[in-house]
LUMSEGU-584491 format. One record per residue (C-alpha): residue in three letters; x, y, z. Coordinates in pm, 1 decimal. Each point is the difference from the previous one (the first is absolute). Example, Ala and Ser with C-alpha at 12.3 -4.5 7.8 and 13.67 -1.06 7.14 Angstrom:
! residues 2
{site "ALA"; {1230.0; -450.0; 780.0}}
{site "SER"; {137.0; 344.0; -66.0}}
//
This chain:
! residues 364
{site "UNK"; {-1260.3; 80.3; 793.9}}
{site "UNK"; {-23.4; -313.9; 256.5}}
{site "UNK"; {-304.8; 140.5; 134.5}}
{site "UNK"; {-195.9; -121.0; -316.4}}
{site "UNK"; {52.3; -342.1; 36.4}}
{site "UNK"; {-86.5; -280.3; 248.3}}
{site "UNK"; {352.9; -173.5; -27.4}}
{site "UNK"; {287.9; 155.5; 225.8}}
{site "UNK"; {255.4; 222.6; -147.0}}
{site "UNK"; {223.1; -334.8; 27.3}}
{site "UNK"; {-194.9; -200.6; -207.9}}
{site "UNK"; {109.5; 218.7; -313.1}}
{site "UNK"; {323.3; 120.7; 79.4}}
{site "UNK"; {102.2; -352.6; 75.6}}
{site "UNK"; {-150.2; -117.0; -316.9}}
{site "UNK"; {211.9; 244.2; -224.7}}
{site "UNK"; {266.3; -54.2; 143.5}}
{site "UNK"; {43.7; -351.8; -2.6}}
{site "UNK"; {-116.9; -58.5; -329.1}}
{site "UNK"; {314.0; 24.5; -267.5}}
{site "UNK"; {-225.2; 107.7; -251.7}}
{site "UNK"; {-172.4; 319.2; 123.6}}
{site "UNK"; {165.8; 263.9; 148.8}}
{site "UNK"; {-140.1; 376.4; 97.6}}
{site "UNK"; {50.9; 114.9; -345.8}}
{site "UNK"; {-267.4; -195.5; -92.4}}
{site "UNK"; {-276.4; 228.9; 184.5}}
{site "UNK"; {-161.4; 287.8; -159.1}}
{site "UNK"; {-74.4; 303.6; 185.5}}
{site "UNK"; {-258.7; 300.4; -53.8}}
{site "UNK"; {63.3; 309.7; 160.6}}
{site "UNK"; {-216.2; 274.7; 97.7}}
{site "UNK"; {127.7; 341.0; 95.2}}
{site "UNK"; {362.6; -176.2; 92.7}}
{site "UNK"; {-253.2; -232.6; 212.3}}
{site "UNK"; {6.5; -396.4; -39.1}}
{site "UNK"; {-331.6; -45.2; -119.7}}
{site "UNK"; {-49.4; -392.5; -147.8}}
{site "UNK"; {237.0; -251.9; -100.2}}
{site "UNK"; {-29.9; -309.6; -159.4}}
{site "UNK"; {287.6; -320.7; -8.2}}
{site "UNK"; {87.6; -209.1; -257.8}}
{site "UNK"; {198.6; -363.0; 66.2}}
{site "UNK"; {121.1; -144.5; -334.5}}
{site "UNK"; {-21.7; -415.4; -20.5}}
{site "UNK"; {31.7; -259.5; -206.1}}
{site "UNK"; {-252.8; -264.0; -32.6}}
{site "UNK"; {-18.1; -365.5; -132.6}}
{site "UNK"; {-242.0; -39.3; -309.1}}
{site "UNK"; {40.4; -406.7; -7.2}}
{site "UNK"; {350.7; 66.6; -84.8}}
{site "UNK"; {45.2; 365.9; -152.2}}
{site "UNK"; {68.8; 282.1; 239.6}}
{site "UNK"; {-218.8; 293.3; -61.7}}
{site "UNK"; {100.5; 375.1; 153.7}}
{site "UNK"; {-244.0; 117.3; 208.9}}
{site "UNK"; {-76.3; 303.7; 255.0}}
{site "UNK"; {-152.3; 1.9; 308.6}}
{site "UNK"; {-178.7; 269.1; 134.5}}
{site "UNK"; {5.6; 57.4; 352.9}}
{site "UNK"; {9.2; 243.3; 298.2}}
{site "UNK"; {-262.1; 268.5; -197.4}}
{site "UNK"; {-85.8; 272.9; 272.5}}
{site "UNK"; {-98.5; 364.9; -66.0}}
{site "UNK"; {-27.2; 203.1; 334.2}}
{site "UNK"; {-383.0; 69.0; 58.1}}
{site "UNK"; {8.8; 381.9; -59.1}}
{site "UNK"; {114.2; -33.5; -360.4}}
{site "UNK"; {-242.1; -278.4; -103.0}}
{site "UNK"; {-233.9; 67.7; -285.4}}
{site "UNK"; {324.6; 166.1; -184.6}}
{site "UNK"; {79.0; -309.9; -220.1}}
{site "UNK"; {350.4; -32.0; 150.4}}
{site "UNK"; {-24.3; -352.8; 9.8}}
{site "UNK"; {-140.5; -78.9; -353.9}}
{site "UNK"; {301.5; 227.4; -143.2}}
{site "UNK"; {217.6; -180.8; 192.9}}
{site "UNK"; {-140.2; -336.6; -127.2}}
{site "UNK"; {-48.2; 135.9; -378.9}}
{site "UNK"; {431.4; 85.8; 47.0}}
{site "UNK"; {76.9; -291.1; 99.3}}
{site "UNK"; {-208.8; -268.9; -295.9}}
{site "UNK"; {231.1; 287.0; -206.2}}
{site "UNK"; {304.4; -81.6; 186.2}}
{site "UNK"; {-64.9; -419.0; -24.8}}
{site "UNK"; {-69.5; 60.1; -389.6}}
{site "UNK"; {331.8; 167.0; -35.5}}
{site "UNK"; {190.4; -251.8; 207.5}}
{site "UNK"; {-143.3; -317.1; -154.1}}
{site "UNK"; {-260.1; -128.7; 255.9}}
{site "UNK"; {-270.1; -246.1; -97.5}}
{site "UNK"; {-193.6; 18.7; 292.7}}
{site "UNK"; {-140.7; 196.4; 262.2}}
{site "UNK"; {-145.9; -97.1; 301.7}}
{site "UNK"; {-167.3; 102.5; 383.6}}
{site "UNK"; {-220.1; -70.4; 301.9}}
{site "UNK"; {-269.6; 201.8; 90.3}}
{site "UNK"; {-294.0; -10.1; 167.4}}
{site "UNK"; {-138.2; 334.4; -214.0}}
{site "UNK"; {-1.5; -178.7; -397.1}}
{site "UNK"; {-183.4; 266.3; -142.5}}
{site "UNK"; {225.3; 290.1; 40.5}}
{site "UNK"; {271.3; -166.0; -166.0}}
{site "UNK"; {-223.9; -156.3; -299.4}}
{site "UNK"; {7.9; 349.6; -99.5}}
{site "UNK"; {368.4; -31.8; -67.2}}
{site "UNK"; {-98.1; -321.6; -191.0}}
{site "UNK"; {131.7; -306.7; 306.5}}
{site "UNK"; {-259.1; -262.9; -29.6}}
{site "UNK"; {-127.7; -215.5; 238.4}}
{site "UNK"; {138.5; -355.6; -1.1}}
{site "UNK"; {-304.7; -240.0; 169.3}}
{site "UNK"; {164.1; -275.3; 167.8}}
{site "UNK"; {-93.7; -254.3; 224.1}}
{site "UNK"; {55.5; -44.0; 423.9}}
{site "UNK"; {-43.9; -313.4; 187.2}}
{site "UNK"; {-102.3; 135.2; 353.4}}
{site "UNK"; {29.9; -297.8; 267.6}}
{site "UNK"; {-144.2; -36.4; 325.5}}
{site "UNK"; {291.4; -91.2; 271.5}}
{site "UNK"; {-206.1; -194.0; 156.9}}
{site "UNK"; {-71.3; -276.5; -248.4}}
{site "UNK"; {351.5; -129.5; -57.7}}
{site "UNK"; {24.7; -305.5; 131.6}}
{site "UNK"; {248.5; -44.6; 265.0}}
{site "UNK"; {109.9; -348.3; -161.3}}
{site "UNK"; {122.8; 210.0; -284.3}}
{site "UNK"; {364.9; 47.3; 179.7}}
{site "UNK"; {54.7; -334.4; 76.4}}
{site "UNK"; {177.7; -93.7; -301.0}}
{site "UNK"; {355.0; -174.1; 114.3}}
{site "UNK"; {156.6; 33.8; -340.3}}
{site "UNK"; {64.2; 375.2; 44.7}}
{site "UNK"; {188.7; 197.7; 253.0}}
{site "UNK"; {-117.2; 343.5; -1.3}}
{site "UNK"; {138.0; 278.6; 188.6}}
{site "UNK"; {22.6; 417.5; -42.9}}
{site "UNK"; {193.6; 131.0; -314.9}}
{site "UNK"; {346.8; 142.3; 69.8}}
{site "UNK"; {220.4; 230.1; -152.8}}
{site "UNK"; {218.7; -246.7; -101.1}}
{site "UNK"; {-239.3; -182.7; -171.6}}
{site "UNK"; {-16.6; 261.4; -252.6}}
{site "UNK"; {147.6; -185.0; -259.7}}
{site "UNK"; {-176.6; -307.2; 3.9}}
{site "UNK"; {-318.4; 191.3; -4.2}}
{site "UNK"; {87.5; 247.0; -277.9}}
{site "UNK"; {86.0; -315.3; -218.2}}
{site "UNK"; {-333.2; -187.7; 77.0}}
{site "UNK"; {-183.9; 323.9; -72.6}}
{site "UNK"; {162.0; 40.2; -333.2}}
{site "UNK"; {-49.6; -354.2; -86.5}}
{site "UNK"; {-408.8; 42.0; 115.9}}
{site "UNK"; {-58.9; 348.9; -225.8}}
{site "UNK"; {188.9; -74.6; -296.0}}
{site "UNK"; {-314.0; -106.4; -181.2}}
{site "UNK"; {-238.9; 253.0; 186.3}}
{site "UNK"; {-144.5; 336.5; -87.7}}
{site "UNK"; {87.6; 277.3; 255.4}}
{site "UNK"; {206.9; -90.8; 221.6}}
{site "UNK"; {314.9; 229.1; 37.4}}
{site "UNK"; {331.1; -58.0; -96.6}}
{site "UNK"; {202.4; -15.5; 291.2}}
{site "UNK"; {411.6; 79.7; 0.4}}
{site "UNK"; {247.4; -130.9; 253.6}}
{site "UNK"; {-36.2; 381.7; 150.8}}
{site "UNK"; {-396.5; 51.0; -7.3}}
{site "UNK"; {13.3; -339.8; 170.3}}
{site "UNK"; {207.8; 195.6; 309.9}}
{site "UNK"; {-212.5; 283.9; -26.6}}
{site "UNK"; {-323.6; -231.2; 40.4}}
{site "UNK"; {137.9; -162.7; 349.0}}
{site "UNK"; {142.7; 342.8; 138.3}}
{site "UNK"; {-359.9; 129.9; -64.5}}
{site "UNK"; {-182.9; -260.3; 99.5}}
{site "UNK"; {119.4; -31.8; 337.2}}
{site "UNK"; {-121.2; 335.4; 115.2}}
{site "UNK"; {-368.5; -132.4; -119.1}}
{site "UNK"; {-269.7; -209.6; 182.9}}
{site "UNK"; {29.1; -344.0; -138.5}}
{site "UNK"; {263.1; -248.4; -74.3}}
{site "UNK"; {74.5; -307.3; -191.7}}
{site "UNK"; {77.7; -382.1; -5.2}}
{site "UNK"; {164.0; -250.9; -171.3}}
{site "UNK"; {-65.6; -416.3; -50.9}}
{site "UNK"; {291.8; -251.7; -30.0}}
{site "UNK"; {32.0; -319.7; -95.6}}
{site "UNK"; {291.3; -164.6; 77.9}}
{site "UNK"; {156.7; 330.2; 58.6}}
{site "UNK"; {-96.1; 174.5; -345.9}}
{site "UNK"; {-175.8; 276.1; -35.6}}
{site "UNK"; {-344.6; -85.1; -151.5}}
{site "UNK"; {-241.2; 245.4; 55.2}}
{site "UNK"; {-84.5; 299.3; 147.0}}
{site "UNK"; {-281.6; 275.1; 142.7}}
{site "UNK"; {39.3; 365.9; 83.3}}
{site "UNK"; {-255.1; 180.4; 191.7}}
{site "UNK"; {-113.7; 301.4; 120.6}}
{site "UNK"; {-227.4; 109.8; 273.5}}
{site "UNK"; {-229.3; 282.6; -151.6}}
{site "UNK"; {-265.7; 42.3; 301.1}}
{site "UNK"; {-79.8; -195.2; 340.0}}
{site "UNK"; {-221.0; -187.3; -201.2}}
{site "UNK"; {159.7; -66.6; -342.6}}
{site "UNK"; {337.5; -164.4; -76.2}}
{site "UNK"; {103.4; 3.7; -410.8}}
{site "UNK"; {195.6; -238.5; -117.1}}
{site "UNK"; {191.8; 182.1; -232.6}}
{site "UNK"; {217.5; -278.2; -147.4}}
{site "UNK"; {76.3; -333.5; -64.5}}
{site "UNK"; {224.6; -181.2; -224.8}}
{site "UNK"; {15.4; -354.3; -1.3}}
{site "UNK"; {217.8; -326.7; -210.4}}
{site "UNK"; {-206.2; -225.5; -172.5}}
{site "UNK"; {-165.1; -293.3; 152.2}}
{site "UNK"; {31.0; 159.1; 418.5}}
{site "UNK"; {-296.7; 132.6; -31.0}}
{site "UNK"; {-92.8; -165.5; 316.1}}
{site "UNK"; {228.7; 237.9; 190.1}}
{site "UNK"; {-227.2; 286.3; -58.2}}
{site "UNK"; {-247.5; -95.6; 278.2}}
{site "UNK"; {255.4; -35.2; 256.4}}
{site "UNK"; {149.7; 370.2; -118.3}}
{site "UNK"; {-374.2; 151.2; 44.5}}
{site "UNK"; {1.2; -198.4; 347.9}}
{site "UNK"; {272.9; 185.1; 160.7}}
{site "UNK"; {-91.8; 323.6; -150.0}}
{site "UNK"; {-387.5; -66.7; 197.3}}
{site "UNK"; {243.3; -85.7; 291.0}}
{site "UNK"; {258.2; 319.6; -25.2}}
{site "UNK"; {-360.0; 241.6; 15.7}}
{site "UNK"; {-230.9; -123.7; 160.0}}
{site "UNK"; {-218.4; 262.1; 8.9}}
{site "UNK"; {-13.2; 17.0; -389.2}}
{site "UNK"; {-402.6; -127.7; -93.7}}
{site "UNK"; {84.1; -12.7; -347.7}}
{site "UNK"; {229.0; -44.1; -252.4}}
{site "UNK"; {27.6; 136.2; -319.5}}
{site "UNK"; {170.0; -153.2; -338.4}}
{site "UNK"; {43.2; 113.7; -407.2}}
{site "UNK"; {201.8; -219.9; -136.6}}
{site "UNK"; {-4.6; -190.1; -344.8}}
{site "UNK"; {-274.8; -199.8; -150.7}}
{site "UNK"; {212.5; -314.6; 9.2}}
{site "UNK"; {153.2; 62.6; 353.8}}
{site "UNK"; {-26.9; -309.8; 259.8}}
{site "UNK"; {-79.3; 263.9; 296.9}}
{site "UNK"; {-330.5; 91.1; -200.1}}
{site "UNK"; {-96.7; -349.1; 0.2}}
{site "UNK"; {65.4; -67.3; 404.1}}
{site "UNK"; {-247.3; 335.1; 43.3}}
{site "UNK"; {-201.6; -134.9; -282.1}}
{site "UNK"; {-41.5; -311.8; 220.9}}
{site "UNK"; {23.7; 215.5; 337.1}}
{site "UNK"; {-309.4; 210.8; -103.0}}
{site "UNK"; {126.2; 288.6; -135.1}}
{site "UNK"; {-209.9; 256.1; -177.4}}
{site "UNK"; {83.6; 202.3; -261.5}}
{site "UNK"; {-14.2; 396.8; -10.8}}
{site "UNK"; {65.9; 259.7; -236.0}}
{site "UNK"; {371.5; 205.6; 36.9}}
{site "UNK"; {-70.5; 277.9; -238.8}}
{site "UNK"; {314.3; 269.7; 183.9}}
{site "UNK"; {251.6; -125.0; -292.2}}
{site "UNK"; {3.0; 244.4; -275.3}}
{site "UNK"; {192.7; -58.6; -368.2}}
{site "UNK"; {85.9; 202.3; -267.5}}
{site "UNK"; {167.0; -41.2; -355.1}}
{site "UNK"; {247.4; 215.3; -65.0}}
{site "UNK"; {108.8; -49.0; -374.9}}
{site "UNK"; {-205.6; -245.1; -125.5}}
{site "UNK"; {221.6; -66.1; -347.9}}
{site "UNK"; {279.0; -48.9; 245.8}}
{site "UNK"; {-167.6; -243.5; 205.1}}
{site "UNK"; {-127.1; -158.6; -260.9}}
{site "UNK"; {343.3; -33.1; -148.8}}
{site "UNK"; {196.7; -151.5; 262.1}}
{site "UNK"; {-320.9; -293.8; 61.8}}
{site "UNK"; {37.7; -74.8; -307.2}}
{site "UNK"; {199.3; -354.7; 101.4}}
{site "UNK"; {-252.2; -120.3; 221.8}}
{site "UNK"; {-267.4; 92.4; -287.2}}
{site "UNK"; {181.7; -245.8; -218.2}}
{site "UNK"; {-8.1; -259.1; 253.6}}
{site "UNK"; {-423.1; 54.5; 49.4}}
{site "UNK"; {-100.1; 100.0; -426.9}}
{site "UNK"; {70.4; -269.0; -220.8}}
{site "UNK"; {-263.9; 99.1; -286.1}}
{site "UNK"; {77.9; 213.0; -290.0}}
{site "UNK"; {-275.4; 270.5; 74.1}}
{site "UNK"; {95.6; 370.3; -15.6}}
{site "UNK"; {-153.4; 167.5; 280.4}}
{site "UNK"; {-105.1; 377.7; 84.6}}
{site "UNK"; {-56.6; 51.4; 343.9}}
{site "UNK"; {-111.7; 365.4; 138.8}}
{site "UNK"; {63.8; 98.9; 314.6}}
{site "UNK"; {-159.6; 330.8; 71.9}}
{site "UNK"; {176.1; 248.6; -227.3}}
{site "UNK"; {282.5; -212.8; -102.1}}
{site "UNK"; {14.4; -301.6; -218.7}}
{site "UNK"; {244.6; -316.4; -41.1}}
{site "UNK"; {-9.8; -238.2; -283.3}}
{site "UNK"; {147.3; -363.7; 87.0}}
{site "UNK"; {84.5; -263.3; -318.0}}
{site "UNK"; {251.3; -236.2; 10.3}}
{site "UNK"; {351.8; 11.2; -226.1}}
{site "UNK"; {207.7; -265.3; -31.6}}
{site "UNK"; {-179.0; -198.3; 274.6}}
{site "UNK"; {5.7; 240.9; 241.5}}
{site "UNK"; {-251.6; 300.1; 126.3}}
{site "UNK"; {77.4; 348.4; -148.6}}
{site "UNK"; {-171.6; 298.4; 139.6}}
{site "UNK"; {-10.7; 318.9; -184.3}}
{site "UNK"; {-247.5; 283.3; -88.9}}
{site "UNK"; {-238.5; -14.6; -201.7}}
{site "UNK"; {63.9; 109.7; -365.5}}
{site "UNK"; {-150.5; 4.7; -367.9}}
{site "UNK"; {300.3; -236.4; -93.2}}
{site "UNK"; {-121.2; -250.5; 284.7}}
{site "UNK"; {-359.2; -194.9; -50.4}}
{site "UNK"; {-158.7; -170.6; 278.1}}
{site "UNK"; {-397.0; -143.3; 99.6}}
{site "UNK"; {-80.7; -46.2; 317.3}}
{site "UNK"; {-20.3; 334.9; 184.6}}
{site "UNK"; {5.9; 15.8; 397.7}}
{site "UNK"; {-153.5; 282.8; 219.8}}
{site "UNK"; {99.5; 6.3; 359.1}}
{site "UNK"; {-4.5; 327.2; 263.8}}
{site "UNK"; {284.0; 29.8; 235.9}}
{site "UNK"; {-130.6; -167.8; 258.3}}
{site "UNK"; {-87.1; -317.5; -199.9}}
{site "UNK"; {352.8; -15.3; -136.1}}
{site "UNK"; {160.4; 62.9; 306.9}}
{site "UNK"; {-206.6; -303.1; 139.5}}
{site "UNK"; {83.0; -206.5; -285.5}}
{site "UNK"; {365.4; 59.2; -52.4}}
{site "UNK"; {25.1; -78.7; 406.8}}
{site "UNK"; {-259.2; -250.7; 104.4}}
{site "UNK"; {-36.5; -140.7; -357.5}}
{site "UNK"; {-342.0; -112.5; -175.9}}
{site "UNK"; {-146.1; -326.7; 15.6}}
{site "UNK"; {-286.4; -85.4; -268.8}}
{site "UNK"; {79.7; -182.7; -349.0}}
{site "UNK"; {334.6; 25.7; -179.2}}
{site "UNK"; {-106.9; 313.7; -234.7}}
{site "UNK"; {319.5; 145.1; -118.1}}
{site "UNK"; {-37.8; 310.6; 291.8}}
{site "UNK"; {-70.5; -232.2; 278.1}}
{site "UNK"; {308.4; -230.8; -98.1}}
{site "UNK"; {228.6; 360.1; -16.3}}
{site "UNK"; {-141.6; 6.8; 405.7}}
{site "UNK"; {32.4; -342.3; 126.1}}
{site "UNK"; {-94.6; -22.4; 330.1}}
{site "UNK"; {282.2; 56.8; 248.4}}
{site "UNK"; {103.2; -63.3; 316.9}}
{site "UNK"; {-21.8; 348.3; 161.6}}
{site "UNK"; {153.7; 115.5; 329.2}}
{site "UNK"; {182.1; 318.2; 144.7}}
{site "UNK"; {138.1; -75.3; 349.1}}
{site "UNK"; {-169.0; 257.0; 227.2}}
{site "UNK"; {395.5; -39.8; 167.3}}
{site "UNK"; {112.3; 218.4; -285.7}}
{site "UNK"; {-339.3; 267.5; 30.7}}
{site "UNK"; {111.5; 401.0; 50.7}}
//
């Protein structure tokens, strides 16, 4: 099956295997004739919903040989495996792909976020002259000062994955058999920021993460400076990070523009469920007393508060409400992710806006 993708058969195997939370068993096969005709990999994660962990499955490594195309292999696959997550307690599905409609047919929605996309050209060389910082390429041993930064940067994000002491092991054995790299800022010997990166073409370089403590900020310059200087063939640079991050602001400033990345697809997988275990960060964002029906394609939550906190249920006769909400998949998605902005209506102040980022270090 390597033949279908673009990556080397390293790139996956290596990925499996060094991630303790997937393992072989979690790929489905279709067979034709005793013949391996498609298969299609699921990596189970958890990730940070400003401060709840949400289960969610990744969808990766989908292939069907070319002779057996048109057969719906895949689809069955995918329709087996939202089955699986349902049974096993999963909130969340996601992929990359390049191809959303064929899996909006399976019901993954497209999640529109925004790309800063810098020329290389136009950072300004006195950007790594900063003498407070000492900046040098990330180590292994380093592993643990940068797993505690990161943890203490994402705890109030949306997205990011929740890394273990293992996954963090997995992440450095992998990474060093990819094109890129990383490197850390001190000050006065402490760890205070750092930036991975990843060389995807001769032209483009992503910066696929960066975690930083508050107020060294100013050490993000000098961390793009000696990622220009590691490639220097790289024209661009790429960054999606968080609304609120400092790097934004330095492109921002740099001359960055802004495309669309619309290759992240989402999907809910039991909406009560979900609903259920938000329900403390809905307490923190609803403070009226409204009882509120929200529809979400087929399925419908109602939200009210009990004993000062936010109770989600469904709907009943027994159980009143007014307002009445309407949203399609996508929409949710968007706002349960992203968040809403606009005026403090009891649906918007459910969806606050968030600060919404998923490492591309962690992608599949």
């Amino acid at each position: 099956m390597e033949r279908r993708f673009q990556k080397e058969r390293a790139f996956f195997k290596d990925r499996i295997e060094w991630d303790p939370n997937t393992n072989w068993r979690h790929t489905w096969i279709a067979k034709v004739n005793g013949h391996l005709a498609a298969a299609v990999h699921l990596f189970p994660f958890f990730l940070n919903y400003d401060g709840a962990a949400l289960k969610c499955g990744g969808i990766g490594n989908v292939a069907a040989r070319p002779e057996y195309r048109g057969r719906h292999l895949v689809r069955t696959l995918l329709n087996r495996q939202s089955k699986w997550m349902m049974e096993h307690d999963f909130d969340l599905s996601m992929l990359y792909t390049g191809i959303p409609a064929f899996y909006e047919k399976e019901d993954w929605h497209v999640l529109h976020v925004k790309e800063q996309v810098l020329e290389a050209s136009r950072i300004p060389e006195e950007s790594k002259g900063n003498r407070l910082y000492s900046i040098r390429s990330l180590k292994e041993h380093d592993r643990n000062e940068i797993a505690l930064l990161y943890d203490r940067y994402n705890q109030s994000l949306v997205g990011p994955t929740i890394r273990s002491a293992a996954y963090w092991n997995g992440q450095f054995k992998w990474l060093n058999n990819r094109t890129g790299g990383g490197f850390a800022a001190f000050c006065n010997r402490r760890l205070v920021a750092y930036l991975r990166w990843e060389a995807f073409d001769h032209e483009t370089l992503g910066l696929q993460e960066c975690c930083y403590l508050p107020g060294h900020e100013a050490a993000l310059p000098a961390l793009v400076q000696r990622v220009k200087e590691a490639c220097p063939r790289g024209k661009f640079m790429s960054a999606q990070m968080p609304e609120s991050h400092a790097l934004r602001q330095w492109f921002e400033r740099w001359g960055a523009h802004h495309q669309d990345n619309t290759r992240t697809m989402w999907k809910v997988i039991r909406l009560p469920k979900l609903c259920r275990k938000l329900e403390p960060i809905f307490s923190k964002h609803l403070t009226g007393g409204e009882r509120l029906l929200v529809r979400v394609g087929s399925e419908a939550i109602l939200f009210y508060r009990e004993k000062g906190q936010v109770v989600t249920a469904l709907p009943s006769d027994s159980i009143t409400f007014q307002p009445s909400i309407e949203r399609d998949e996508t929409d949710f998605i968007h706002d349960l992710l992203l968040g809403m902005d606009g005026e403090k209506q009891p649906y918007t102040s459910l969806f606050q806006k968030n600060a919404f980022v998923c490492w591309k270090t962690d992608r599949f």
